[in-house]
PAMI-368020 format. One record per atom (N, C-alpha, C): residue number from 1; x, y, z; residue in three letters. Coordinates in Angstrom, 2 decimals, decimal comma. Layout:
# PAMI-368020
{r NUM; {X; Y; Z}; "ALA"}
...
This chain:
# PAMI-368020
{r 1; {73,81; -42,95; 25,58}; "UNK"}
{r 1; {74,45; -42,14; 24,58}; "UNK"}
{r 1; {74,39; -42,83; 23,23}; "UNK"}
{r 2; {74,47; -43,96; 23,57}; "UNK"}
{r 2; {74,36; -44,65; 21,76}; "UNK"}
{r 2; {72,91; -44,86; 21,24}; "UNK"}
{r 3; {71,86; -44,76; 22,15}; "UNK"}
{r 3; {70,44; -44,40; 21,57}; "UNK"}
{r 3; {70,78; -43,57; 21,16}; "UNK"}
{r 4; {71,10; -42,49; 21,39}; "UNK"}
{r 4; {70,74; -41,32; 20,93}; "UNK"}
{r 4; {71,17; -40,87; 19,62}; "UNK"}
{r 5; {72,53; -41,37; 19,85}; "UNK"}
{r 5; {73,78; -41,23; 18,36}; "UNK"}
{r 5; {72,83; -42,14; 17,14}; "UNK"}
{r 6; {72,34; -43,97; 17,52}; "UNK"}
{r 6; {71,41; -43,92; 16,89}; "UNK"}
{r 6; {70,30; -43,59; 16,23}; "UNK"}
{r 7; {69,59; -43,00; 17,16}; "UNK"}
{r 7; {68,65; -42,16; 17,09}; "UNK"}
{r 7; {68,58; -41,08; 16,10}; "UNK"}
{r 8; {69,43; -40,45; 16,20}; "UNK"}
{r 8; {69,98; -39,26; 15,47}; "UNK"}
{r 8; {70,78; -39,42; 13,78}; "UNK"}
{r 9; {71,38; -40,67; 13,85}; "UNK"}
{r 9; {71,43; -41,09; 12,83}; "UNK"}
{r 9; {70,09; -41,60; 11,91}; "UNK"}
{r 10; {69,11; -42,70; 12,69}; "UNK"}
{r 10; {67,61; -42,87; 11,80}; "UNK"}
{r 10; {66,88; -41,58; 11,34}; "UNK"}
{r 11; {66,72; -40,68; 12,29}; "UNK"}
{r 11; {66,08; -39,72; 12,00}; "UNK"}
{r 11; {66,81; -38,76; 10,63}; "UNK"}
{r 12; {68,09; -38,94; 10,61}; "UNK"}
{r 12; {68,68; -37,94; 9,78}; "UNK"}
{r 12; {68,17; -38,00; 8,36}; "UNK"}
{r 13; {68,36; -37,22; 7,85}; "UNK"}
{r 13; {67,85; -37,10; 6,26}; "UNK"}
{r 13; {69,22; -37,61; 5,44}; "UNK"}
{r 14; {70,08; -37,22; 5,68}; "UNK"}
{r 14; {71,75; -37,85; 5,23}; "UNK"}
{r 14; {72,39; -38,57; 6,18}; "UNK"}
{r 15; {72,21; -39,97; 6,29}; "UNK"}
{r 15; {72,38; -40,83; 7,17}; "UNK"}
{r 15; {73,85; -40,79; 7,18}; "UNK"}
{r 16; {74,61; -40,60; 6,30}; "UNK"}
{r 16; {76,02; -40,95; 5,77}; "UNK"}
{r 16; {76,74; -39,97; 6,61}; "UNK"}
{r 17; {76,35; -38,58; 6,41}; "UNK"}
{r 17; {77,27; -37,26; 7,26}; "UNK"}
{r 17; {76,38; -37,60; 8,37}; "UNK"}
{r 18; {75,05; -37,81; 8,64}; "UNK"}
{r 18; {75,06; -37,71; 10,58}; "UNK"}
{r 18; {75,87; -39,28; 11,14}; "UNK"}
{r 19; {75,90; -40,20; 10,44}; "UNK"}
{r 19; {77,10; -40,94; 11,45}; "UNK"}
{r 19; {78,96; -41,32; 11,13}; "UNK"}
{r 20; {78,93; -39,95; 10,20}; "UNK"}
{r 20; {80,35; -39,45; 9,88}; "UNK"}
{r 20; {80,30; -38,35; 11,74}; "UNK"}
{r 21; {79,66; -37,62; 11,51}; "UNK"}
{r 21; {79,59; -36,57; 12,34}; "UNK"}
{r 21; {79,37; -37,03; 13,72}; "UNK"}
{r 22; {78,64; -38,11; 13,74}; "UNK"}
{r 22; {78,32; -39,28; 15,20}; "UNK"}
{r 22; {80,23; -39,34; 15,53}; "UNK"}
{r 23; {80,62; -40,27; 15,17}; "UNK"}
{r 23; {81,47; -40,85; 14,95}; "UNK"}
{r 23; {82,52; -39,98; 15,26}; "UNK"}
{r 24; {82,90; -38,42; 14,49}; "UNK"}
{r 24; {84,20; -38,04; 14,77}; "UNK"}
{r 24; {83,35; -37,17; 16,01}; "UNK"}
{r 25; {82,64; -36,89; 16,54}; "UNK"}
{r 25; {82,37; -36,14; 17,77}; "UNK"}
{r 25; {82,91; -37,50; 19,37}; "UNK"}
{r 26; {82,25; -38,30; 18,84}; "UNK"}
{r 26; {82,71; -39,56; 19,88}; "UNK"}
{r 26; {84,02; -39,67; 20,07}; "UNK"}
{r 27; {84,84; -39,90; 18,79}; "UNK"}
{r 27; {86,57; -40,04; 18,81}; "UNK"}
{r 27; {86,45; -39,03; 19,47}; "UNK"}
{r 28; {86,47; -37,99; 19,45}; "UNK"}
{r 28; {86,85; -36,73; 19,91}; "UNK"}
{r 28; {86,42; -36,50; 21,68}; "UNK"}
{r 29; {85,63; -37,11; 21,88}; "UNK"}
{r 29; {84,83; -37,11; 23,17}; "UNK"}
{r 29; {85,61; -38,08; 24,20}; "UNK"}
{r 30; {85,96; -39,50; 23,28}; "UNK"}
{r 30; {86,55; -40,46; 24,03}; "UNK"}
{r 30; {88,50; -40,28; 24,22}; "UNK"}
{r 31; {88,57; -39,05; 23,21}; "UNK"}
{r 31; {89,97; -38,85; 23,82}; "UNK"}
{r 31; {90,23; -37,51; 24,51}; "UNK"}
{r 32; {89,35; -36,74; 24,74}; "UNK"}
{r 32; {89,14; -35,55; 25,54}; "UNK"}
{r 32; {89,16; -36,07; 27,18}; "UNK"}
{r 33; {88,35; -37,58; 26,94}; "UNK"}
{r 33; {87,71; -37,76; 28,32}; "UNK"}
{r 33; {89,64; -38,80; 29,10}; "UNK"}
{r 34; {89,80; -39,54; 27,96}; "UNK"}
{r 34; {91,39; -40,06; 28,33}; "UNK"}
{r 34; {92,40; -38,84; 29,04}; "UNK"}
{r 35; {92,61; -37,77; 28,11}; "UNK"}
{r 35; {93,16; -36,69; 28,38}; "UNK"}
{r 35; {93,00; -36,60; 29,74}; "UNK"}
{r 36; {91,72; -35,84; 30,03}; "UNK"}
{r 36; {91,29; -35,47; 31,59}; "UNK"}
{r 36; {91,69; -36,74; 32,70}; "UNK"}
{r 37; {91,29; -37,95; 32,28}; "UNK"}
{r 37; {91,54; -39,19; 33,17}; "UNK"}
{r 37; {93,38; -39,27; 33,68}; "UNK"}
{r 38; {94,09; -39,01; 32,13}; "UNK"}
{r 38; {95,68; -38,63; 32,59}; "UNK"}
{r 38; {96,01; -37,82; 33,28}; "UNK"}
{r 39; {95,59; -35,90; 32,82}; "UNK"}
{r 39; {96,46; -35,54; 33,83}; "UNK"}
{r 39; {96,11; -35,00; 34,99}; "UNK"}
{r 40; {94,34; -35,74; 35,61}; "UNK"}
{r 40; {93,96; -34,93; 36,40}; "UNK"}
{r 40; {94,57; -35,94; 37,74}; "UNK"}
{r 41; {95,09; -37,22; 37,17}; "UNK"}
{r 41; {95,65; -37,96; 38,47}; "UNK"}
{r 41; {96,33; -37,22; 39,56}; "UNK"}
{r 42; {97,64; -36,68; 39,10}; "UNK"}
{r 42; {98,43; -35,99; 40,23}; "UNK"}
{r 42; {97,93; -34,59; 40,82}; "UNK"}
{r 43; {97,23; -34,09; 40,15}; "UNK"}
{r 43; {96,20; -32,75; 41,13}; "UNK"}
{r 43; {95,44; -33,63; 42,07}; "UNK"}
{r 44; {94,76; -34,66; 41,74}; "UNK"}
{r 44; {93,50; -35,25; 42,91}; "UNK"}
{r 44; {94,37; -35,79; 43,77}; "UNK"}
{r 45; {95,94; -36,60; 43,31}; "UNK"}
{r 45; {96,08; -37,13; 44,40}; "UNK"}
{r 45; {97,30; -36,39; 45,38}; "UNK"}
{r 46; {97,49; -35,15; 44,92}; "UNK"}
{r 46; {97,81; -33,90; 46,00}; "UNK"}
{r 46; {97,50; -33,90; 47,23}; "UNK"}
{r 47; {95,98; -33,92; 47,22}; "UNK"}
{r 47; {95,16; -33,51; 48,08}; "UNK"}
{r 47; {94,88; -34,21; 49,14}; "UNK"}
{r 48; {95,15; -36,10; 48,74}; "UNK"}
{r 48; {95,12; -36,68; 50,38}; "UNK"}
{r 48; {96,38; -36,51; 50,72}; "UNK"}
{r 49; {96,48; -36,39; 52,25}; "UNK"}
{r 49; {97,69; -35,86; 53,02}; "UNK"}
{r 49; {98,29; -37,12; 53,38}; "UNK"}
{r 50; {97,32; -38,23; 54,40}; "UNK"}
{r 50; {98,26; -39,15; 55,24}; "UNK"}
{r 50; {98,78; -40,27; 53,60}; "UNK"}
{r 51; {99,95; -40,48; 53,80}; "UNK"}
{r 51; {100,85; -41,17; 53,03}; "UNK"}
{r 51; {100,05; -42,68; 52,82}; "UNK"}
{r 52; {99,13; -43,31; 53,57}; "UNK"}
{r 52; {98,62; -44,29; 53,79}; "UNK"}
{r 52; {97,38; -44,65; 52,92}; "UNK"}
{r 53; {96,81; -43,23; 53,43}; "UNK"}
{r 53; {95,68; -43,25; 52,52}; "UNK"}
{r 53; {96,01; -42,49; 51,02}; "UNK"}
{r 54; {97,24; -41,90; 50,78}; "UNK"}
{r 54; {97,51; -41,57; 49,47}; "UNK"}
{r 54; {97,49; -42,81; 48,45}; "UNK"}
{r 55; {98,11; -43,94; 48,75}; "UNK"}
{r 55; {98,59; -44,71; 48,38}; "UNK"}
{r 55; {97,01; -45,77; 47,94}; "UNK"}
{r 56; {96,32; -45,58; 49,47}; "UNK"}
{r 56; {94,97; -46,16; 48,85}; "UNK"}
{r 56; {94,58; -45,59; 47,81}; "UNK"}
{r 57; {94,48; -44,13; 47,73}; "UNK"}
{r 57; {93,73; -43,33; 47,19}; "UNK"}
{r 57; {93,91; -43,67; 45,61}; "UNK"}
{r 58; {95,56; -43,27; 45,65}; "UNK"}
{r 58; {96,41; -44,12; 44,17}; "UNK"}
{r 58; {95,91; -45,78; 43,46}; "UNK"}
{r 59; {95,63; -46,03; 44,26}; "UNK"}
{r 59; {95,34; -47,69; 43,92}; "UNK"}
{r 59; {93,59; -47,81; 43,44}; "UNK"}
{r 60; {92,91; -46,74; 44,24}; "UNK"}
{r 60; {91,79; -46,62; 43,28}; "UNK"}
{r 60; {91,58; -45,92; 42,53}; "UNK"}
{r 61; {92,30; -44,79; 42,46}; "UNK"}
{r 61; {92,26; -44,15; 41,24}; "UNK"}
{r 61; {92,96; -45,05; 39,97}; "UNK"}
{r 62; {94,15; -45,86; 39,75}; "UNK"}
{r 62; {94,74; -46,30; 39,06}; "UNK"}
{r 62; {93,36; -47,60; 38,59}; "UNK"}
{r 63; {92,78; -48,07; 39,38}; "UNK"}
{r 63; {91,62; -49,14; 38,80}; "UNK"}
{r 63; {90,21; -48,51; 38,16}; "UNK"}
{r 64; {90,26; -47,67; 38,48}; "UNK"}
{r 64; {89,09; -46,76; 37,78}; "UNK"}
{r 64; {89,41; -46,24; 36,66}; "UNK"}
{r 65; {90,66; -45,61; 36,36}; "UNK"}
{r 65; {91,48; -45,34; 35,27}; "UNK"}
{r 65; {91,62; -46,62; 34,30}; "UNK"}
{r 66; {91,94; -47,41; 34,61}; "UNK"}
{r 66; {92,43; -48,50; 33,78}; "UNK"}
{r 66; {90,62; -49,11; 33,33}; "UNK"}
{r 67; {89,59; -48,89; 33,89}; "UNK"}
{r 67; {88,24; -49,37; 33,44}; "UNK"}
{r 67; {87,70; -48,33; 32,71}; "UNK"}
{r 68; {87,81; -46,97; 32,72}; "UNK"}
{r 68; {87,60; -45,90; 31,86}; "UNK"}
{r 68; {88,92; -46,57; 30,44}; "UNK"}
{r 69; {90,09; -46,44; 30,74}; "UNK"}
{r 69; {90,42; -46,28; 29,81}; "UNK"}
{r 69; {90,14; -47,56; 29,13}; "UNK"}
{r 70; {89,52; -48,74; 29,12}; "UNK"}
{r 70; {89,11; -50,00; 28,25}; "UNK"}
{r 70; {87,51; -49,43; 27,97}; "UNK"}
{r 71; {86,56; -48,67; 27,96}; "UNK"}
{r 71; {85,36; -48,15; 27,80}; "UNK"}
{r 71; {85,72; -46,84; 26,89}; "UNK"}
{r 72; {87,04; -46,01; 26,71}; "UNK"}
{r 72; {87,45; -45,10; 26,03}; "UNK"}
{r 72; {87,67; -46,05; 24,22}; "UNK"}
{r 73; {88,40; -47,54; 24,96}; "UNK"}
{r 73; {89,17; -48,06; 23,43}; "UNK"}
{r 73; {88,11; -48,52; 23,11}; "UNK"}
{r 74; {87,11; -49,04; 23,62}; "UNK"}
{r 74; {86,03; -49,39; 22,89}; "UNK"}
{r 74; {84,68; -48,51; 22,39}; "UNK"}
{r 75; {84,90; -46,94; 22,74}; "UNK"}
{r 75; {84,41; -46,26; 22,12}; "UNK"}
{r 75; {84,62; -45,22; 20,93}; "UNK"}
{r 76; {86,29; -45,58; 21,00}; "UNK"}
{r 76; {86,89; -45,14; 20,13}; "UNK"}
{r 76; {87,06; -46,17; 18,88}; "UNK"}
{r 77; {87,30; -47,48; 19,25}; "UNK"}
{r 77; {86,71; -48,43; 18,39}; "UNK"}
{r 77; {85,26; -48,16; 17,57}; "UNK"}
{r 78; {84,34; -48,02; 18,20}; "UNK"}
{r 78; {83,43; -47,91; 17,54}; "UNK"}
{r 78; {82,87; -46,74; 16,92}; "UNK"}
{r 79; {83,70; -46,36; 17,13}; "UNK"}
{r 79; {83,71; -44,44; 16,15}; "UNK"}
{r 79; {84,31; -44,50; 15,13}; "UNK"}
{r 80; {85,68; -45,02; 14,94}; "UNK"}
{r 80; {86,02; -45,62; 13,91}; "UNK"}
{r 80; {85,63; -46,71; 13,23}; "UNK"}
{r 81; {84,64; -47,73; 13,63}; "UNK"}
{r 81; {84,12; -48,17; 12,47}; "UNK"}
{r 81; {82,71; -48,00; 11,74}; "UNK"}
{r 82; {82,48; -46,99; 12,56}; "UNK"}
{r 82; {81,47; -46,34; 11,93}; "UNK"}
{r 82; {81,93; -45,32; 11,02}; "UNK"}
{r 83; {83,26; -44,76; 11,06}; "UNK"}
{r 83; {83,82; -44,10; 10,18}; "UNK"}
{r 83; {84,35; -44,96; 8,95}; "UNK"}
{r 84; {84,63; -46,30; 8,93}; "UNK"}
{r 84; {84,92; -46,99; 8,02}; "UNK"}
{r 84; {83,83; -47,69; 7,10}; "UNK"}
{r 85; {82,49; -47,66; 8,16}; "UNK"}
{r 85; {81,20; -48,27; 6,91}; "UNK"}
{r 85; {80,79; -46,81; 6,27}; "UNK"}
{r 86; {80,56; -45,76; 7,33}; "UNK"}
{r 86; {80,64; -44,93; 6,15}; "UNK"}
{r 86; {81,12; -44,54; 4,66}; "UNK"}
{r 87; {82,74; -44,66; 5,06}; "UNK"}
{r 87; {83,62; -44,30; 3,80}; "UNK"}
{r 87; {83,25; -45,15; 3,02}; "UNK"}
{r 88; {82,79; -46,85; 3,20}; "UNK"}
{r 88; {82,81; -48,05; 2,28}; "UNK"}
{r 88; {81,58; -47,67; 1,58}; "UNK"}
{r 89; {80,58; -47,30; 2,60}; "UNK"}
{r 89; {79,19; -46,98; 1,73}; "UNK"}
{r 89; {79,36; -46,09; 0,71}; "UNK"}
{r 90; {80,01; -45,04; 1,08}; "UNK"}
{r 90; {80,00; -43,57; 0,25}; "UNK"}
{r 90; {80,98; -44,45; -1,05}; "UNK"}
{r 91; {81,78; -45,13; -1,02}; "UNK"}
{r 91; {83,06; -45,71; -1,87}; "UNK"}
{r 91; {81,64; -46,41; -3,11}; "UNK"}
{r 92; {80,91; -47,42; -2,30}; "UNK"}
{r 92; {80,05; -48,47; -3,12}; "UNK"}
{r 92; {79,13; -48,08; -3,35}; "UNK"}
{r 93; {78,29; -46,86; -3,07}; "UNK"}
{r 93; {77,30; -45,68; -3,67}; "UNK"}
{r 93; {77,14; -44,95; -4,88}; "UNK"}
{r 94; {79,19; -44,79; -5,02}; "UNK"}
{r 94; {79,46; -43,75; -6,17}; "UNK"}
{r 94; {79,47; -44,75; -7,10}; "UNK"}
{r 95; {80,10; -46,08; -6,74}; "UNK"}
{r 95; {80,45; -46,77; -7,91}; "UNK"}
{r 95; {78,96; -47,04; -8,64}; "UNK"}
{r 96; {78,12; -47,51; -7,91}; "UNK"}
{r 96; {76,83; -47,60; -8,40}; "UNK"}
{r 96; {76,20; -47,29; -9,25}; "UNK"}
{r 97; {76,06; -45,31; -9,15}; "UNK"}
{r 97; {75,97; -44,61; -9,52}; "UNK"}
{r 97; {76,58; -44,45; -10,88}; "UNK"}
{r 98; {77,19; -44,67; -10,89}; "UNK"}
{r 98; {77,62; -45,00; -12,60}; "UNK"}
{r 98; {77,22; -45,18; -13,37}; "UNK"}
């Protein structure tokens, strides 16, 4: 996925809005995907019956959760600072321009 976001950024003709636009689609992607990771816990874990294996079931869902959600902060990290060299570029562009 980050080839591509790369990718898509080199190729662009306005490098500045395609990794403005990279960037808030990702934030947006990496907290859509948190969302789903929260509240789909208690529907999935409905569904195992014996109390034994619920509890397994809970314990891997809760470690898979907790490794998504450190791959969420660090993609949300990096959406935002691609939102911040943007703004700096666009900031030290205009001044230039002067």
């Amino acid at each position: 996925m980050g080839a591509l976001a790369l990718l898509s950024i080199a190729l662009a003709r306005r490098w500045r809005t395609a990794t403005t636009l990279v960037a808030i689609g990702w934030i947006a992607t990496s907290l859509a995907l948190a969302l789903v990771v929260m509240v789909s816990r208690e529907p999935l874990m409905r569904r195992v019956d014996p109390e034994v294996a619920r509890t397994i079931a809970d314990a891997a869902y809760g470690l898979a959760a907790r490794n998504l959600y450190y791959e969420i902060a660090i993609a949300v990290g990096v959406g935002v600072l691609m939102l911040v060299v943007s703004a700096v570029t666009l900031a030290f562009g205009r001044r230039r321009a002067r």
